[in-house]
PyMOL CGO cylinders between C-alpha atoms (Angstrom):
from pymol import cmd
from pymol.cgo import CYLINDER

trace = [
    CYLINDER, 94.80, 59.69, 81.48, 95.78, 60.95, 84.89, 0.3, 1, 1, 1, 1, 1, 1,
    CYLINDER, 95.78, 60.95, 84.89, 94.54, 59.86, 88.30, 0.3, 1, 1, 1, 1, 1, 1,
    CYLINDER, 94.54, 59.86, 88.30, 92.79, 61.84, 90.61, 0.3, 1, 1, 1, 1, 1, 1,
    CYLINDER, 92.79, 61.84, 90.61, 95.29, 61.95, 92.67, 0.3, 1, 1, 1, 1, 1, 1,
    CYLINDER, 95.29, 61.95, 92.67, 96.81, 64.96, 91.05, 0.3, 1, 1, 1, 1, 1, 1,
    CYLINDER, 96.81, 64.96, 91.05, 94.05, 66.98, 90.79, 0.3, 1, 1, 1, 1, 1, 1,
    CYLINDER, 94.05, 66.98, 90.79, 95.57, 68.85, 94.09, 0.3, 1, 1, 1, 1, 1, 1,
    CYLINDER, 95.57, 68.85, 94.09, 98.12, 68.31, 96.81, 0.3, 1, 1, 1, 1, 1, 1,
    CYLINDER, 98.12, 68.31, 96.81, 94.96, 68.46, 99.05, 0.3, 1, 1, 1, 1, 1, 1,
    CYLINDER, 94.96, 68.46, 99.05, 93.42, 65.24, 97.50, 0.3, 1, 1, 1, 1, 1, 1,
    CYLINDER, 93.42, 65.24, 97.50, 91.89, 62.40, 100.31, 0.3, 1, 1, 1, 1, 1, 1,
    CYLINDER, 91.89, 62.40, 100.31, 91.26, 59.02, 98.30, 0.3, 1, 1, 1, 1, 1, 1,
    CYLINDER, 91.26, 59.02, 98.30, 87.76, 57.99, 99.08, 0.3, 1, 1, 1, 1, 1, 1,
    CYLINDER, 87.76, 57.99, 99.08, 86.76, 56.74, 102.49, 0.3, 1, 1, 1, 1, 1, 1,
    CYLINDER, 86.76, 56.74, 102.49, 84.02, 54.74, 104.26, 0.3, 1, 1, 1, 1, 1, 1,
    CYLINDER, 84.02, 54.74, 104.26, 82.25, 55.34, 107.27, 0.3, 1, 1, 1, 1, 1, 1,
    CYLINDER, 82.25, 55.34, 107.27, 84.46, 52.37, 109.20, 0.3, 1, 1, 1, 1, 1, 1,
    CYLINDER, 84.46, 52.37, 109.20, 87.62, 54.68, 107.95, 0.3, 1, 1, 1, 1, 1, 1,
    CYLINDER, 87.62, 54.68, 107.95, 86.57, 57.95, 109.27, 0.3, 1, 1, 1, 1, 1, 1,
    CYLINDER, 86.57, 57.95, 109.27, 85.23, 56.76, 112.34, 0.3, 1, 1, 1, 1, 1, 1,
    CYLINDER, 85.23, 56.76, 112.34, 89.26, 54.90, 112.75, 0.3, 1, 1, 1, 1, 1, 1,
    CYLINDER, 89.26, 54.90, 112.75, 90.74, 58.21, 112.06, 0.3, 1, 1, 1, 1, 1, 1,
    CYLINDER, 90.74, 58.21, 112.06, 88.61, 59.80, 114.66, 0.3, 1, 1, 1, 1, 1, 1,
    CYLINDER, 88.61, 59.80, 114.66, 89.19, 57.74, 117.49, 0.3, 1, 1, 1, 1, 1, 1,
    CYLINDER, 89.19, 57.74, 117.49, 92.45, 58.31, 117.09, 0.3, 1, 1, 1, 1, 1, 1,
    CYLINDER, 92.45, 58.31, 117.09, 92.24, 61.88, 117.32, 0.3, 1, 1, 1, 1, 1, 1,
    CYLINDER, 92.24, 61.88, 117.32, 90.26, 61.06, 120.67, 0.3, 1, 1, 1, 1, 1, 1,
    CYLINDER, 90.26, 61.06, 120.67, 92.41, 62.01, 123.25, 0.3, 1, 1, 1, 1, 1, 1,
    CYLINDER, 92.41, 62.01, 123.25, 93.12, 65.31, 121.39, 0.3, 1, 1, 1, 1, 1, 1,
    CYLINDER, 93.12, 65.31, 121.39, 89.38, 66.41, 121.39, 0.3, 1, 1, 1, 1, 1, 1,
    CYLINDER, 89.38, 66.41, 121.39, 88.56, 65.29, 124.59, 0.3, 1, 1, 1, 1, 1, 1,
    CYLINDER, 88.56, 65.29, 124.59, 91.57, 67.46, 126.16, 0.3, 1, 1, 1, 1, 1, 1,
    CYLINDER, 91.57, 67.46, 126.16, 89.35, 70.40, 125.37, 0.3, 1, 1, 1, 1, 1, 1,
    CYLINDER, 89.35, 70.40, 125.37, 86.49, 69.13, 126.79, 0.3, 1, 1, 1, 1, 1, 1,
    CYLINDER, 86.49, 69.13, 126.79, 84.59, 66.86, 124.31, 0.3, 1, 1, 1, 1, 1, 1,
    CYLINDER, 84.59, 66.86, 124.31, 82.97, 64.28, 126.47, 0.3, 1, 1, 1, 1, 1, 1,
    CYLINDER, 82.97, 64.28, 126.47, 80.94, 62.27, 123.07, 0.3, 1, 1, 1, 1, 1, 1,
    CYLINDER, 80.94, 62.27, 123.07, 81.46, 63.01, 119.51, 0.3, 1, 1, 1, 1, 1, 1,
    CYLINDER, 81.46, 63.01, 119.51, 78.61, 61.62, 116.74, 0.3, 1, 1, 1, 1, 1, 1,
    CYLINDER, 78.61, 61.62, 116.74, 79.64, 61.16, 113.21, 0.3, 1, 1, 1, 1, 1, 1,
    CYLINDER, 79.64, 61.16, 113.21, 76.00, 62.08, 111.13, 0.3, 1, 1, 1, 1, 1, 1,
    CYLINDER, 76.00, 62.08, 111.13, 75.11, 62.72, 107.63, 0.3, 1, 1, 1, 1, 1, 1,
    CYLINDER, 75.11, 62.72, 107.63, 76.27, 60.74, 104.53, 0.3, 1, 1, 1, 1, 1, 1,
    CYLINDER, 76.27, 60.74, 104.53, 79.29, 59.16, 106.29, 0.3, 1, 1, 1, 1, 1, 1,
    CYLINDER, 79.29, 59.16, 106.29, 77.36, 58.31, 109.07, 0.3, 1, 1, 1, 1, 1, 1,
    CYLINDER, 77.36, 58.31, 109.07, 75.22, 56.45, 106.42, 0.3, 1, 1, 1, 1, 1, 1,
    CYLINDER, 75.22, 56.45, 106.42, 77.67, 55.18, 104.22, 0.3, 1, 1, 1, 1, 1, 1,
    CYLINDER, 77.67, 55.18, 104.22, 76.45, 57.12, 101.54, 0.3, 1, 1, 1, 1, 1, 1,
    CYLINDER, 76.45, 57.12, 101.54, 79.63, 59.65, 101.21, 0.3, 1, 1, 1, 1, 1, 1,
    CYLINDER, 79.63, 59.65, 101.21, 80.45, 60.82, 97.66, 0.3, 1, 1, 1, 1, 1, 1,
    CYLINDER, 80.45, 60.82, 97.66, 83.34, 62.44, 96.64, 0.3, 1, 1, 1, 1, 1, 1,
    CYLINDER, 83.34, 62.44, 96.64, 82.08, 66.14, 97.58, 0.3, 1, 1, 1, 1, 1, 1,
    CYLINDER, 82.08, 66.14, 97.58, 80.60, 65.12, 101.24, 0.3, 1, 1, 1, 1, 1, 1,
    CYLINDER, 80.60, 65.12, 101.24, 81.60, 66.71, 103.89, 0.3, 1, 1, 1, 1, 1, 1,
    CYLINDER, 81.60, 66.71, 103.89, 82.29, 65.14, 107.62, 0.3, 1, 1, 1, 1, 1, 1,
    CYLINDER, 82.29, 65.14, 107.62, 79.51, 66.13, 109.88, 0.3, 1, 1, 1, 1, 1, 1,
    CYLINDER, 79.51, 66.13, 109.88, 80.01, 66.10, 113.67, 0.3, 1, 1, 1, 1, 1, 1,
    CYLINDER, 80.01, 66.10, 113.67, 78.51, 66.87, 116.80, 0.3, 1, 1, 1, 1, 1, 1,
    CYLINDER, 78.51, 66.87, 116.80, 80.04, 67.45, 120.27, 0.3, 1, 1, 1, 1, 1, 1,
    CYLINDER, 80.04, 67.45, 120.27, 78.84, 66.65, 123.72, 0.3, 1, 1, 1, 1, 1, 1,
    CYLINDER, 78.84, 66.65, 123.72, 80.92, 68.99, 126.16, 0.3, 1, 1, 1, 1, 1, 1,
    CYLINDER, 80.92, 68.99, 126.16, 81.85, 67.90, 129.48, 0.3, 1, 1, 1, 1, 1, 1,
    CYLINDER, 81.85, 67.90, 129.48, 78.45, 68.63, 132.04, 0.3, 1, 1, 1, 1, 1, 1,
    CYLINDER, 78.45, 68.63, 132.04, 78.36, 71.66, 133.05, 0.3, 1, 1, 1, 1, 1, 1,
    CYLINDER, 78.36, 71.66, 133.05, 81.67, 72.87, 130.84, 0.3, 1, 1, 1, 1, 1, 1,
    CYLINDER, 81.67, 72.87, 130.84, 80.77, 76.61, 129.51, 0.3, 1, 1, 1, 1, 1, 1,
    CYLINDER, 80.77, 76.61, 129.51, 82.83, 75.71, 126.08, 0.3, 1, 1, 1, 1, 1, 1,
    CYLINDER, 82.83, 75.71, 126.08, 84.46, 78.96, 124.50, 0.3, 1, 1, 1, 1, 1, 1,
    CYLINDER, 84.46, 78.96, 124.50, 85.82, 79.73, 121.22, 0.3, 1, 1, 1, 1, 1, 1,
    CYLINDER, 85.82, 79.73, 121.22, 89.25, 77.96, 121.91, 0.3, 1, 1, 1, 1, 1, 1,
    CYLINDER, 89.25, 77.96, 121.91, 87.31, 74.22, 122.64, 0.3, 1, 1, 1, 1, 1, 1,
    CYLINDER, 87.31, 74.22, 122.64, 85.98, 74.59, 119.32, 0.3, 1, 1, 1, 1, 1, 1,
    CYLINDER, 85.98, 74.59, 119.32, 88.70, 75.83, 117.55, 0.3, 1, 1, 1, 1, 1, 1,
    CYLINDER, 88.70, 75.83, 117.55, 91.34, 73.30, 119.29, 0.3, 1, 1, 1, 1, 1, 1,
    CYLINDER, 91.34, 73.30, 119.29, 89.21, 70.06, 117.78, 0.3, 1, 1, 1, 1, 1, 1,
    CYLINDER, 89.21, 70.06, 117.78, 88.05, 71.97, 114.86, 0.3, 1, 1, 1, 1, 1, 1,
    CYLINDER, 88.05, 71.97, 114.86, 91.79, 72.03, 113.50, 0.3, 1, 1, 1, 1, 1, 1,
    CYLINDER, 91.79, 72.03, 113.50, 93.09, 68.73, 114.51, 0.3, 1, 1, 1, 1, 1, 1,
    CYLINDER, 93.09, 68.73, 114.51, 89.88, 67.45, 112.51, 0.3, 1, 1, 1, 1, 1, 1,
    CYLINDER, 89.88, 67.45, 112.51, 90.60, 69.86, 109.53, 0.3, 1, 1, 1, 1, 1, 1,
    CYLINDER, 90.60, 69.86, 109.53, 94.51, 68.14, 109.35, 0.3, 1, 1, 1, 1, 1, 1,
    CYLINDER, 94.51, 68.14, 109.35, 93.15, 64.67, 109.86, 0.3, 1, 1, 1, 1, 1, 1,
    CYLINDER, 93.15, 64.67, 109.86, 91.27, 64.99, 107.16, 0.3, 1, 1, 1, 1, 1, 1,
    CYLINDER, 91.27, 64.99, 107.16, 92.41, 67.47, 104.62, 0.3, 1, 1, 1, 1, 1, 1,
    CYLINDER, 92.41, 67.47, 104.62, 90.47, 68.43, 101.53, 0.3, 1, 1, 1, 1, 1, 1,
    CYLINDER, 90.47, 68.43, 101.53, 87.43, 67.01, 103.33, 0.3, 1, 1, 1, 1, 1, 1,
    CYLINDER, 87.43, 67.01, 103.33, 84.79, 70.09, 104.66, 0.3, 1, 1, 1, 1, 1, 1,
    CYLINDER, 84.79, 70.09, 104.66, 84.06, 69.57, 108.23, 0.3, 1, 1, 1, 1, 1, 1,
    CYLINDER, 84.06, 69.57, 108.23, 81.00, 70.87, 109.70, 0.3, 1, 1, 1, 1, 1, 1,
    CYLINDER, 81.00, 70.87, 109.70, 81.30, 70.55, 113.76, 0.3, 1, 1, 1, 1, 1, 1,
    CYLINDER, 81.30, 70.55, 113.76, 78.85, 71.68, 115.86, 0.3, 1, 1, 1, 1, 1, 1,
    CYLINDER, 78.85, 71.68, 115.86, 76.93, 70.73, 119.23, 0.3, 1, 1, 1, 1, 1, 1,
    CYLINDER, 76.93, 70.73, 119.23, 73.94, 69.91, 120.22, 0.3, 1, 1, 1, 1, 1, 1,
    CYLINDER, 73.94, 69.91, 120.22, 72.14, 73.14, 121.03, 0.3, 1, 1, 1, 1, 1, 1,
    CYLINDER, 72.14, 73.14, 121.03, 73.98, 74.78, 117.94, 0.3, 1, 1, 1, 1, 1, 1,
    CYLINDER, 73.98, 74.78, 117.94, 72.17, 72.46, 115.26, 0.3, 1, 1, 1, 1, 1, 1,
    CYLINDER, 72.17, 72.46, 115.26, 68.77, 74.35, 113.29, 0.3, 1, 1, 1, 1, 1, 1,
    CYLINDER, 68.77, 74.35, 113.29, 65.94, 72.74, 115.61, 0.3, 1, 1, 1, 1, 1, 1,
    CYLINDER, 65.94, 72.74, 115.61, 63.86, 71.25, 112.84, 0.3, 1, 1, 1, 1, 1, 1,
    CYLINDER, 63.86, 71.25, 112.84, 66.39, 68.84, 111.74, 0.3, 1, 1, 1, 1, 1, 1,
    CYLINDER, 66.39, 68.84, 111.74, 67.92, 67.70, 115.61, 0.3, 1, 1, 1, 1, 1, 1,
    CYLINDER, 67.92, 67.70, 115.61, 65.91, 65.01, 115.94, 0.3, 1, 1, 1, 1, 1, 1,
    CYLINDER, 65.91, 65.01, 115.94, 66.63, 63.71, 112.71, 0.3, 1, 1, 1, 1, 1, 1,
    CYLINDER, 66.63, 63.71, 112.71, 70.48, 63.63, 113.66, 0.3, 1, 1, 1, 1, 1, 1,
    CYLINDER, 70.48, 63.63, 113.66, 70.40, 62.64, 117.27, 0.3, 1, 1, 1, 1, 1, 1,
    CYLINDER, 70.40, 62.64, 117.27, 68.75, 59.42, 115.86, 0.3, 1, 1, 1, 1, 1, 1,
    CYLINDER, 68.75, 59.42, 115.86, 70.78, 59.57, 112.74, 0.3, 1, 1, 1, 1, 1, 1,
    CYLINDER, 70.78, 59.57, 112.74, 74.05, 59.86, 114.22, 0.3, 1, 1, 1, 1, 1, 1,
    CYLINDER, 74.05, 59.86, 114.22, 76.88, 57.09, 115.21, 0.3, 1, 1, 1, 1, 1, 1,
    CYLINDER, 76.88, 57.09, 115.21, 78.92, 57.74, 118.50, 0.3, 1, 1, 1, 1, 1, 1,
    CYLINDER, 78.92, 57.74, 118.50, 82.68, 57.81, 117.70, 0.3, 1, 1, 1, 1, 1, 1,
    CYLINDER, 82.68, 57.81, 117.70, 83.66, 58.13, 121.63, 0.3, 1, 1, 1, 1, 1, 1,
]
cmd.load_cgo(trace, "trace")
C-alpha cells in the first residue's frame, strides 16, 4: 500500500489551523509590501475543522485609503499559492465577500497580522 504522498508532486501533508496561520506570518512582510494592512484566516481552518479537500480562505484589509489594483492582489495571491501548494486559496477583501454571509466571517475569522 502506498502513501499519500505520491498521489502527486503537488501533495501538502495535512495541516492545522496553528500551522497555516505560522506559514502565513511568515509570508507577512511579502503581503504587506503590496499594501495588506490585516489579513483574517476564516472558514474550516479558521475553525480547525480542515479536511483534506479545504481550501484556505482569506481576507485582506488594504492600507486606508489605498485604491488596491489588480497587481496587490495578484502579488499576495501567488506568494500564498507557493506557500501552500496543492491547497485552493480563496482571497478576497472585505467589500468583495457576497453580503449575506460577511457578518458571519468578520466574526468568524482569526487575524493572522
Amino acid at each position: 500500500m502506498q502513501d499519500d504522498t505520491s498521489r502527486s508532486p503537488t501533495y501538502v501533508a495535512f495541516m492545522t489551523r496553528d500551522d497555516v496561520i505560522a506559514r502565513l506570518k511568515a509570508l507577512e512582510p511579502q503581503i504587506r509590501a503590496h499594501g495588506v494592512a490585516a489579513l483574517y484566516l476564516y472558514g474550516s481552518y479558521a475553525r480547525d475543522e480542515a479536511g483534506p479537500d479545504s481550501d484556505i480562505d482569506l481576507l485582506a484589509d488594504f492600507d486606508e485609503g489605498r485604491d488596491a489594483d489588480i497587481m496587490d492582489f495578484l502579488a499576495p495571491y501567488e506568494a500564498l499559492e507557493k506557500a501552500f501548494p496543492g491547497i485552493e486559496i480563496g482571497f478576497s477583501t472585505r467589500d468583495r465577500l457576497v453580503p449575506v454571509y460577511r457578518p458571519s466571517i468578520e466574526s468568524s475569522a482569526v487575524r493572522v497580522f
